[in-house]
C-alpha positions in Angstrom: 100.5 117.9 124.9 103.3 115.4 123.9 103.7 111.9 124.5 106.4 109.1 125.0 108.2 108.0 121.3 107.5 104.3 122.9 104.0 104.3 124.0 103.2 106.1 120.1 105.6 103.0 118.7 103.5 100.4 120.9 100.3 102.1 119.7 101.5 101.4 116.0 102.4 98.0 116.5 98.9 97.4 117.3 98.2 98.7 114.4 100.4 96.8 112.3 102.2 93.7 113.9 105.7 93.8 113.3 105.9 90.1 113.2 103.6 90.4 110.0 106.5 91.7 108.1 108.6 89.8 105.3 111.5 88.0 106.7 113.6 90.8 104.1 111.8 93.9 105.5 113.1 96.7 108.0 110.3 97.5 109.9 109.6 99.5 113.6 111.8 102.2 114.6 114.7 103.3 112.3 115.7 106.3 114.0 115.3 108.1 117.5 114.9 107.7 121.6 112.0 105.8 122.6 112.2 107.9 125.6 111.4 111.5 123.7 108.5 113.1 123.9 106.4 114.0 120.4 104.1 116.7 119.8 104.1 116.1 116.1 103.8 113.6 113.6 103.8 113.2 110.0 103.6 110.4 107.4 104.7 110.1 104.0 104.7 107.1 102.0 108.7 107.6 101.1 111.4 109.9 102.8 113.1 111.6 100.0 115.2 115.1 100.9 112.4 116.6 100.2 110.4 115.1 102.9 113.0 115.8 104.8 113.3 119.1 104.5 109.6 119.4 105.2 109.8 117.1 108.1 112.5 119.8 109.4 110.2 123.3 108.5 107.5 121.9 110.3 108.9 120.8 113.0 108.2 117.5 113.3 109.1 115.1 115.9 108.4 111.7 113.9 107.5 110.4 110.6 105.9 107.5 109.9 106.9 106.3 106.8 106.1 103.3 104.7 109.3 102.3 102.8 112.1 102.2 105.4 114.9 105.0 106.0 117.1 102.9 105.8 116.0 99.9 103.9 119.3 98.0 104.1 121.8 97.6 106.5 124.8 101.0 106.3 128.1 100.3 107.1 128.3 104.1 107.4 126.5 106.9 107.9 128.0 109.7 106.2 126.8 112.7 103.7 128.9 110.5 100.6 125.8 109.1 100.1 121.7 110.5 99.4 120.6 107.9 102.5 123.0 109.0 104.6 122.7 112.6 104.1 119.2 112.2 104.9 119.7 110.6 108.0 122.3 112.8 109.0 119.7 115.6 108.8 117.1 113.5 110.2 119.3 113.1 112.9 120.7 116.5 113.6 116.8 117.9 113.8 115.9 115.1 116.5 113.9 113.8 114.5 112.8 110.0 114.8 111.7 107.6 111.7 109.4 104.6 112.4 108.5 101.9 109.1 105.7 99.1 109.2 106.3 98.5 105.3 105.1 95.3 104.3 103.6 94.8 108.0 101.3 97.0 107.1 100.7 95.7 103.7 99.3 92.8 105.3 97.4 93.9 108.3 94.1 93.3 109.1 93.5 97.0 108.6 96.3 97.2 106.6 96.5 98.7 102.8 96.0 95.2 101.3 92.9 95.3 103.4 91.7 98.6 102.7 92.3 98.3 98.6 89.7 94.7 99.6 87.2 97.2 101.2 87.6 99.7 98.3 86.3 97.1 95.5 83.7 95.6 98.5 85.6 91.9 97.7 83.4 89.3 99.7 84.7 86.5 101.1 88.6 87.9 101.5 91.6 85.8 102.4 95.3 86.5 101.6 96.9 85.6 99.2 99.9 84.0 100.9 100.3 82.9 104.4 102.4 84.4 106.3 105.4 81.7 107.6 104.8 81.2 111.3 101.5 83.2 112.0 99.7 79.6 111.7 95.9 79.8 111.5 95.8 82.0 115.0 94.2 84.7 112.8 91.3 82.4 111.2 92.8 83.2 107.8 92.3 86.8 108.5 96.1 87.9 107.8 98.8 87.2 105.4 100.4 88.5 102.3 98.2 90.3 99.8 94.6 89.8 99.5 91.5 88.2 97.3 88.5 88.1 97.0 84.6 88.3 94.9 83.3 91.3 93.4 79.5 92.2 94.0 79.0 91.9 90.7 81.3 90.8 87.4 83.7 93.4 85.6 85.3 93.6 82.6 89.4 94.1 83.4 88.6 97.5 82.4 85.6 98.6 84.0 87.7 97.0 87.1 90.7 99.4 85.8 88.2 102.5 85.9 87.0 101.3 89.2 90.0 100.8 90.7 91.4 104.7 89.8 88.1 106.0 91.0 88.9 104.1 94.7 92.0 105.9 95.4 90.5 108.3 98.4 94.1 110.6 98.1 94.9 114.4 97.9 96.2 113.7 94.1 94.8 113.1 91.1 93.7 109.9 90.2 95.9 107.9 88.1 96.2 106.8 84.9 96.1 102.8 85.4 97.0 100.1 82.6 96.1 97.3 81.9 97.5 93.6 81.5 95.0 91.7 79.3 91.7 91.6 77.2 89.9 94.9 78.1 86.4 92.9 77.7 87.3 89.8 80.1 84.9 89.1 82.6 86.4 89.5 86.0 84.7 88.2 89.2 87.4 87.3 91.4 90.3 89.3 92.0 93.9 89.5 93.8 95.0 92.3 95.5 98.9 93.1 96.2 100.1 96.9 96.8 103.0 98.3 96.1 105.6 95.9 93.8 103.0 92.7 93.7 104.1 90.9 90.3 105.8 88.7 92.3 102.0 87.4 93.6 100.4 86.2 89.8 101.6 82.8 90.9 99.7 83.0 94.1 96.4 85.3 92.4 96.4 82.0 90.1 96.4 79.5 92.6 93.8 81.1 94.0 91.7 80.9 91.2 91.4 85.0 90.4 91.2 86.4 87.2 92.2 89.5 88.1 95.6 91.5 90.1 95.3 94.6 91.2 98.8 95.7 92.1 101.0 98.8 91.7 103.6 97.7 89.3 105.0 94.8 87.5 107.8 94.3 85.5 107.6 93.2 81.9 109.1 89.7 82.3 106.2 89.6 85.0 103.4 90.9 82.8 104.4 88.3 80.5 103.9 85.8 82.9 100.8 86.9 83.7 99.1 87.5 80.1 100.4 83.8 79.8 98.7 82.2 82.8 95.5 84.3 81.7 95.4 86.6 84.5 94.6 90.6 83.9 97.3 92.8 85.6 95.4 96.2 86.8 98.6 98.5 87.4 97.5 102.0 89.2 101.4 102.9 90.1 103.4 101.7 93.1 102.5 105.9 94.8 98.8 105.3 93.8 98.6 102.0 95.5 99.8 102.8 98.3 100.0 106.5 99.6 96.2 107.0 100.2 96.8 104.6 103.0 99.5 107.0 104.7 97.2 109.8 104.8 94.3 107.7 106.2 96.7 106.3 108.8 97.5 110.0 109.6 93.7 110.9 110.3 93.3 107.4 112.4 96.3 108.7 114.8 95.2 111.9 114.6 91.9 111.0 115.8 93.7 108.8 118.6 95.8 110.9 120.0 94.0 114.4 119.7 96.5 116.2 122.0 99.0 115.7 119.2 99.3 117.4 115.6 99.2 114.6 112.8 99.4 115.0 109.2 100.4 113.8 106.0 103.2 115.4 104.4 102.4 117.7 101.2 105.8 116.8 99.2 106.0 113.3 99.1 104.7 113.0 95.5 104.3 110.7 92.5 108.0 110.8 91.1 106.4 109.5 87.7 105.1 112.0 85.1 103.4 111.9 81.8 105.8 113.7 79.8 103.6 116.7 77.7 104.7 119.9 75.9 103.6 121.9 78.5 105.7 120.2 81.1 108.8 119.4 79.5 111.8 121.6 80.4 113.3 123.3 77.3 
């Protein structure tokens, strides 16, 4: 069974509204005929030539990836460049690439939203609005998320919890920490992926805690000095469990169809060891 490249993008734009994405974002279909018919479909969190290659072995028809291929406008499209070669290939195999990115971030059942469910936050809001949406969603959407514990943590008890919570196929991550270990945690911000930018907002909104993927170190500074704890389980961690869940939802959907999550879109981040340094 197969169906139409449109009626699966329509499908996934109920999933994740387009119109939730940052004004900066590429998001819906990157690549391919809305008109083709799919039989198979695979998500990754990024499209790396690996991926690709993948994507091409097993035949796939479209992958769904988080972080847009491409992210920024081309002026070209040629094999010069890593993008481009990708795309080229990509292209060549008929295969199509669709992005929600930071729509999804911010969905209602969207990775912010599922990190909130994780941690069972009560009483969860964004963290931003979203410019536009208005209060049609009775605060429901937006950028980022917050929310109460059940009960208080210490920032590293929430640290521990948080790298027990990642449902993935990988190991669970080693997470660091922004802050005094023994500070008592009861509300905390949630922001997947690059979230540093939201200590301002996880301030405002009274948390004590972020749980984002990374941060930079001018950022961390920031937010050791507005006395919030940073909880950093890795930009892959925080976000590619969501990719494979979204792969059993569709699959579930749309049984006529394979779905899966690809098996080589990994954590580019290593602990460097002696036993896996090349000599």
């Amino acid at each position: 069974m197969t169906v139409l490249l449109q009626t699966l993008v329509q499908h996934l734009a109920e999933i994740a509204p387009l119109s939730l994405a940052e004004s900066w974002d590429n998001v819906g279909l990157l690549v391919g005929d809305r008109q083709a018919t799919i039989g198979t479909v695979m998500t990754c969190l990024t499209i790396t030539p690996e991926v690709v290659a993948e994507a091409i072995q097993r035949h796939v028809d479209l992958v769904i990836a988080h972080h847009p291929l491409p992210f920024k406008p081309l002026a070209r499209i040629t094999s010069d460049t890593p993008t481009g070669q990708m795309l080229l290939q990509l292209i060549a195999a008929r295969i199509a690439v669709y992005s929600a990115h930071t729509a999804f971030d911010s969905a209602d059942g969207g990775i912010n939203a599922m990190w909130a469910a994780m941690l069972q936050l009560t009483g969860t809001r964004p963290l931003q609005s979203i410019a536009g949406l208005g209060d049609e969603s009775g605060g429901a959407l937006g950028s980022g998320r917050c929310g109460r514990l059940p009960a208080a943590l210490s920032l590293a008890a929430l640290a521990e919890l948080v790298a027990k919570s990642v449902t993935s196929s990988v190991a669970a991550p080693p997470v660091r920490i922004v802050g005094d270990g023994v500070a008592e945690i009861s509300k905390v911000g949630i922001a997947c992926g690059s979230g540093g930018g939201f200590i301002g907002a996880a301030k405002r909104a009274g948390c004590q805690s972020l749980v984002t993927g990374e941060a930079t170190f001018h950022q961390c500074l920031e937010a050791r000095a507005h006395d919030i704890g940073l909880v950093l389980v890795g930009h892959f961690h925080s976000e590619r469990f969501a990719m494979e869940r979204l792969a059993d939802q569709l699959a579930k959907s749309w049984s006529g169809i394979s779905v899966f999550s690809s098996l080589r879109d990994t954590e580019p981040l290593h602990i460097a060891t002696s036993s896996n340094l090349k000599h």
